[in-house]
N, C-alpha and C positions, 0 to 999 in steps of 0.2 A: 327815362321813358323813351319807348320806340317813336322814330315820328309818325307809324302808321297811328300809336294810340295817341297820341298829341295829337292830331291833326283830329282825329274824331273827338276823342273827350273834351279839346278846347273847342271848337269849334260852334262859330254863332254868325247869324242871316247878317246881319247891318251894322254896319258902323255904330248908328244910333243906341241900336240894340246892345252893342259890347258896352256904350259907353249907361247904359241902362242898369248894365247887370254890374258896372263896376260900384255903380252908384249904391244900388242892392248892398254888394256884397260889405260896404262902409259901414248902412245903416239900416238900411233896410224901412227906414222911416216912411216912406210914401206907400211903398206898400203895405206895412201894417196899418197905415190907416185907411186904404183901401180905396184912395182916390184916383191913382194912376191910371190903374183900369176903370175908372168907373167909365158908364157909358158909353165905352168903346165898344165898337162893329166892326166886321169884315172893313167897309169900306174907310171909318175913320183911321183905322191903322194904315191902309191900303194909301191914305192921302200921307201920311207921315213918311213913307217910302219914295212917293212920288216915282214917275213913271211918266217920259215921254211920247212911247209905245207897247201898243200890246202883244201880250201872248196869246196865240190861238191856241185854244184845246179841243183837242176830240173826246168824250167821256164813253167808255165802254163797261158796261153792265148797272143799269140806273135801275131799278126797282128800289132799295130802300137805302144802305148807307151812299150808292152811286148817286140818287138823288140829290140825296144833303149834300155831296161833294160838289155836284153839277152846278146845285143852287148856289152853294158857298163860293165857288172859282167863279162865279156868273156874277156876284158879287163885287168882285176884285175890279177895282177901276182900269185896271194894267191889265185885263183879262178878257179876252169875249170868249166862249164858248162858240164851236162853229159846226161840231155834229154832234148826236147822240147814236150811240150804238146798242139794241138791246134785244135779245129772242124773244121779249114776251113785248107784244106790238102796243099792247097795252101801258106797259112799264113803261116806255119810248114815248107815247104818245104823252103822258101826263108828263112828265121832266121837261117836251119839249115847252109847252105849256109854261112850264114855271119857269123854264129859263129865260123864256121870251118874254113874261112880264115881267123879268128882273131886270135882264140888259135891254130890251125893248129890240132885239134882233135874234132873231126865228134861225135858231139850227136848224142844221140838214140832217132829215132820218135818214138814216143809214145802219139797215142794221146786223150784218159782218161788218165788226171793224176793220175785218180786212180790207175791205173794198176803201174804208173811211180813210185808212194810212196810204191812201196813194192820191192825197191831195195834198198837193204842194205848199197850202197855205197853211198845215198843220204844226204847231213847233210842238207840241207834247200830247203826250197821250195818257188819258187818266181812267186808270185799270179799278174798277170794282167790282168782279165779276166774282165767279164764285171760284175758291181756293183753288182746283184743280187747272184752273185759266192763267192765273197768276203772270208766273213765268214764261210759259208759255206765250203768252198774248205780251206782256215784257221783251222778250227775245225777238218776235218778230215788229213790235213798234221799234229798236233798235235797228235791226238790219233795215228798216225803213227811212233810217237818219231821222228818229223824233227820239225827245227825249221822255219820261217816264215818269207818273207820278202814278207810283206802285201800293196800293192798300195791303195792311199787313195780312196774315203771313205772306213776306217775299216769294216764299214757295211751296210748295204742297208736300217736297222731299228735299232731302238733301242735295242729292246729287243735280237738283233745280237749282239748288241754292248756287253752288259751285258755275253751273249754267251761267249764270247771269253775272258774277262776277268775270267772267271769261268773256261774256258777251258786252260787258259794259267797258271792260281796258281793250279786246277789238275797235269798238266803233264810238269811241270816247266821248257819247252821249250821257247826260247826266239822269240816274236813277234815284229818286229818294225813295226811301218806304213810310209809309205812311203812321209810323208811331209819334204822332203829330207831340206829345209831351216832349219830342227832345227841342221843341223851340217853344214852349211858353214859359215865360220868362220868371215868376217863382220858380218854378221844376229848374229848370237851369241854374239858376240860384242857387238852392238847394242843395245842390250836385256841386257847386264849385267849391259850397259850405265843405263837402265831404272829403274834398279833395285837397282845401287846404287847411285838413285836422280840426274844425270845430269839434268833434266828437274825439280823435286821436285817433289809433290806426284802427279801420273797420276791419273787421275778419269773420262778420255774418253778415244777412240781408234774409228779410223774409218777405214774400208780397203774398197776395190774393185776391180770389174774385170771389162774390157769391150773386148767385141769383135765385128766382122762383120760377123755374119753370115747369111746363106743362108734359105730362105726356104726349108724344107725337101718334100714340097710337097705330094700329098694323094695317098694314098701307095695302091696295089690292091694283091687280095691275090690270091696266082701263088704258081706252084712246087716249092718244095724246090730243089736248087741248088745242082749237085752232088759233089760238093767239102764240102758241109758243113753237118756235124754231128749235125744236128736241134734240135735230141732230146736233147743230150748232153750237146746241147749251153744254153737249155731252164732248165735242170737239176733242180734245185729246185723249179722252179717257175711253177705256175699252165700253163697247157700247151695251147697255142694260135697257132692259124692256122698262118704259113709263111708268111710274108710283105712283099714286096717288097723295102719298105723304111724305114728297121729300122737295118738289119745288113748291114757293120758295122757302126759303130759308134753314126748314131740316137739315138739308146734304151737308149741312156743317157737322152732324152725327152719323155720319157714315162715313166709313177709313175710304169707298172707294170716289170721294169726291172733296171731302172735308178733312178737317184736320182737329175735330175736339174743339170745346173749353178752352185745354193748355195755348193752341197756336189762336184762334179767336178772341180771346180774351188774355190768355195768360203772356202772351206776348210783348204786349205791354208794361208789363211788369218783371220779367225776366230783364228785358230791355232795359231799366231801369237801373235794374241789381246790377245787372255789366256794366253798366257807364257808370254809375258809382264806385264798386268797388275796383275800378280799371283793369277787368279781367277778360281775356279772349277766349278760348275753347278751357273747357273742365277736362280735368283727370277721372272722374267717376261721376256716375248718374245711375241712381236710381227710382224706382215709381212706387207706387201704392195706389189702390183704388180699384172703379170697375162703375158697370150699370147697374147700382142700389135699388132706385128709387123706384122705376116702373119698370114690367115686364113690356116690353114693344119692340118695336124695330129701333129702335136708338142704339147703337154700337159702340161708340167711345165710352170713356168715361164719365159719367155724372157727377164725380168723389172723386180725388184726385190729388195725391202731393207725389210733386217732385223734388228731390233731393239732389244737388250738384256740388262736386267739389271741385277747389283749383287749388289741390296742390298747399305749398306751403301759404296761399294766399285768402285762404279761408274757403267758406262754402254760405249757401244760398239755398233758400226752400221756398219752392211754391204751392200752396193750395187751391185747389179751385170745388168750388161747391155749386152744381148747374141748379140744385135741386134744394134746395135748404138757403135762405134768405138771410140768415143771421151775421149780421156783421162783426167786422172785429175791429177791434179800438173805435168803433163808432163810426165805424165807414162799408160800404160794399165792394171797398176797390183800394188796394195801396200797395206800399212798401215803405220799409222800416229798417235801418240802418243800425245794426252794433257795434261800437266800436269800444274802446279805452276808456275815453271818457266822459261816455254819454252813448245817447242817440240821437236819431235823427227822422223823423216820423213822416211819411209825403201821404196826404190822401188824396182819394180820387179828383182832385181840384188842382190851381192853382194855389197851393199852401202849404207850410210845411212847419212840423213844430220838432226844435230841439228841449233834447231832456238829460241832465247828469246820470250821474252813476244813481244817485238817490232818489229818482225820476222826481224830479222839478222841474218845472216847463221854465225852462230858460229864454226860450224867443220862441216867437209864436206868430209869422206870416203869415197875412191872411188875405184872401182874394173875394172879391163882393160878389164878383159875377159868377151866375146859375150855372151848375154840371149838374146832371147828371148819368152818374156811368153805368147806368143800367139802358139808357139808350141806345138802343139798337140801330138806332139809325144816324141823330146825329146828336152827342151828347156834348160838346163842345165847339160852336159853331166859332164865336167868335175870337175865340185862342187859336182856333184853328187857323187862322187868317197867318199866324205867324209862319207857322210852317211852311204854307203857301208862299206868302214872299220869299220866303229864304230859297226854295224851290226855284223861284223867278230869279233871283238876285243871283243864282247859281248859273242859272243860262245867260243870264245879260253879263254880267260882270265876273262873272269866273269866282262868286265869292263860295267860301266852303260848305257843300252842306250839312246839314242838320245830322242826315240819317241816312249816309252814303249806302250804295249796294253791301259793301263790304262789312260793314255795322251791322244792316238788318241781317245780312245771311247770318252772322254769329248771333246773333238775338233768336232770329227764326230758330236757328241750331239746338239751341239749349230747348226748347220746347219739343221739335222734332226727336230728339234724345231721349225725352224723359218718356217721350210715346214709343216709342222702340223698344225701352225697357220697359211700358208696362205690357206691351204685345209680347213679348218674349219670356217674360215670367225672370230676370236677371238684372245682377247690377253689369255695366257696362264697362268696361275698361277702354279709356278714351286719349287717344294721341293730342296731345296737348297745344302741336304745332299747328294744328289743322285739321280738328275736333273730328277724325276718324275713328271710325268703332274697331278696336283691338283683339283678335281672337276669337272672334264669335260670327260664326255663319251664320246662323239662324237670324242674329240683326241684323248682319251685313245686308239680306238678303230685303229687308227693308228701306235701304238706301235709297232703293232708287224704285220707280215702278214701271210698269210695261203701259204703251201705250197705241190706241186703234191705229191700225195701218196705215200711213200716209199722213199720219197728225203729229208724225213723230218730232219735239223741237231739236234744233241744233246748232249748235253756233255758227 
């Protein structure tokens, strides 16, 4: 193994923590009875880390996952939040609100973050803005000497992704992406299960999302509201007259602001399938799918599998269902590991069950505490807290993180890919060294997007 994938695929927040997962990986005993976690909060983890001083955070785009982030980091003993950034004055208002009766000290509105990153007493900045902001807003908290706590997708395209790898070995500020599973501690488990042969050599992985969604219906183009800072919101992106039905939350099904189901959701479980099966860029990707369900302005797909190979090292598939609710193996949200001699089953929790060849549930980890991952906003509060520190422990103490830039771009990648192919109507032929699209203009020409004059990011 390369020590770029060592360092990622080993890689864990605390000492405590390594010596947690060694414990796991013995017996696993604590956890299936489900005591460990019991009862545990943001803040009782947060006192097990312990913390002399705190991290100040600036929070940029709080209307509904940025919230729970705000709330959650506001939580963290080691933590004060010190502004909110957000275009809709309203969205701003309420967060400040709840973060001030959390830590009992009142951020400062502000709402360009830009203006927020040119105070000195900022050490990170926590990015939930909407996809097309990502990197963008990433790249310039960098050149500001802060460091990042980036909500997944890392980036809205490839050549963003690349971005920010470039931008994070310049100014050697720490970047994690927000696929908070690579620190709670089953999930990790799990994954170390895989890696040393519980199941035997993997050479598939499947995951999936399903939900029940609504039609967003056709959107008519009206004043912009005076709560909302339009231009602001639209910042990098070449500029479109106001909708009616795409803030908030829609522009996640529009290519010219969002990125689908696959990078929204499916990210996470792509994510997953990589750090398992310890593979970096694919050889081939291809799509299936489209907008089934409803006639409307929704653009992505609502149906959707992605199919990805690596070569002699197996392949991966992912499904996503926006529109159709039905679960698989009894979950809304997973991935599933085949290997030689078994598998290896993760659902949308902290849990995970192994199965032979003759599918018998051979071990069966089980976590007490409530997910659910149809939560859009925040379905994981308290697991979440893991991540976070490791985030912190990354800045204070140089320790490794979770879900470095370089991780989430290849994570981000495989998602981005499978959208290329289904926009392009083709399978992909993919450089393996540095998962560039091989041969094909018409994807190529997806890479990267154009953006309003003057908003342009750059390293």
């Amino acid at each position: 193994m390369n020590d770029k994938k060592s360092k990622e695929q080993n890689s864990a927040p605390v000492a405590g923590r390594r010596e947690f997962l060694k414990k796991t990986a013995a017996g696993t005993a604590l956890f299936s009875l489900g005591g460990i976690l019991s009862g545990f909060t943001p803040r009782s983890y947060a006192r097990i880390i312990g913390a002399n001083e705190k991290i100040s955070v600036g929070v940029m785009g709080v209307n509904s996952r940025g919230l729970a982030l705000a709330s959650n980091f506001a939580l963290q003993p080691n933590c004060q939040v010190i502004s909110i950034s957000d275009v809709d004055s309203r969205a701003a208002s309420k967060c400040i609100e709840t973060v001030d009766g959390i830590q009992k000290s009142r951020p400062a509105d502000i709402s360009d973050f830009r203006k927020a990153l040119e105070s000195k007493d900022m050490d990170a900045l926590i990015i939930a803005a909407p996809d097309h902001w990502h990197a963008p807003a990433a790249i310039l908290a960098s050149k500001a000497g802060k460091h990042v706590y980036l909500e997944k997708p890392c980036s809205h395209n490839p050549h963003e992704g690349e971005m920010l790898m470039a931008v994070q070995k310049k100014y050697g500020n720490k970047i994690q992406m927000g696929n908070q599973r690579r620190s709670w501690p089953n999930v990790a488990a799990a994954i170390k299960e895989v890696h040393e042969g519980a199941i035997g050599k993997v050479y598939f992985s499947k995951g999936w999302y399903t939900n029940n969604r609504e039609s967003i219906g056709v959107g008519k183009k009206t004043a912009v509201p005076g709560w909302l800072n339009y231009d602001l919101w639209q910042g990098p992106a070449p500029r479109k007259d106001f909708q009616d039905n795409v803030i908030h939350y829609n522009w996640h099904w529009f290519w010219h602001w969002g990125t689908g189901e696959a990078l929204n959701n499916g990210t996470h479980m792509l994510d997953l399938m990589r750090w398992g099966m310890q593979v970096d860029y694919p050889t081939k990707v291809t799509s299936a799918g489209g907008r089934y369900r409803y006639q409307d302005d929704w653009e992505t797909p609502d149906t959707q599998v992605i199919n990805l190979e690596f070569g002699d090292k197996g392949a991966m598939s992912w499904e996503g269902r926006s529109c159709n609710g039905r679960t698989v193996e009894g979950s809304s949200v997973g991935v599933i590991f085949y290997g030689e001699k078994g598998s290896l089953e993760l659902d949308g929790g902290n849990s995970y069950k192994i199965y032979d060849l003759k599918n018998k549930l051979v071990k069966d980890v089980k976590n007490n505490l409530e997910i659910d991952p149809r939560n859009k906003m925040n379905p994981s509060q308290a697991l979440d807290a893991f991540h976070f520190q490791n985030f912190f422990d990354a800045i204070k103490n140089k320790a490794e993180l979770s879900s470095d830039i370089t991780g989430g771009h290849q994570s981000t990648l495989l998602a981005q890919l499978g959208n290329i192919a289904q926009r392009t109507g083709g399978m992909l032929d993919i450089d393996s060294s540095n998962g560039h699209i091989l041969h094909n203009k018409e994807a190529n020409k997806l890479w990267k997007r154009s953006y309003e004059k003057g908003w342009e990011p750059t390293v």
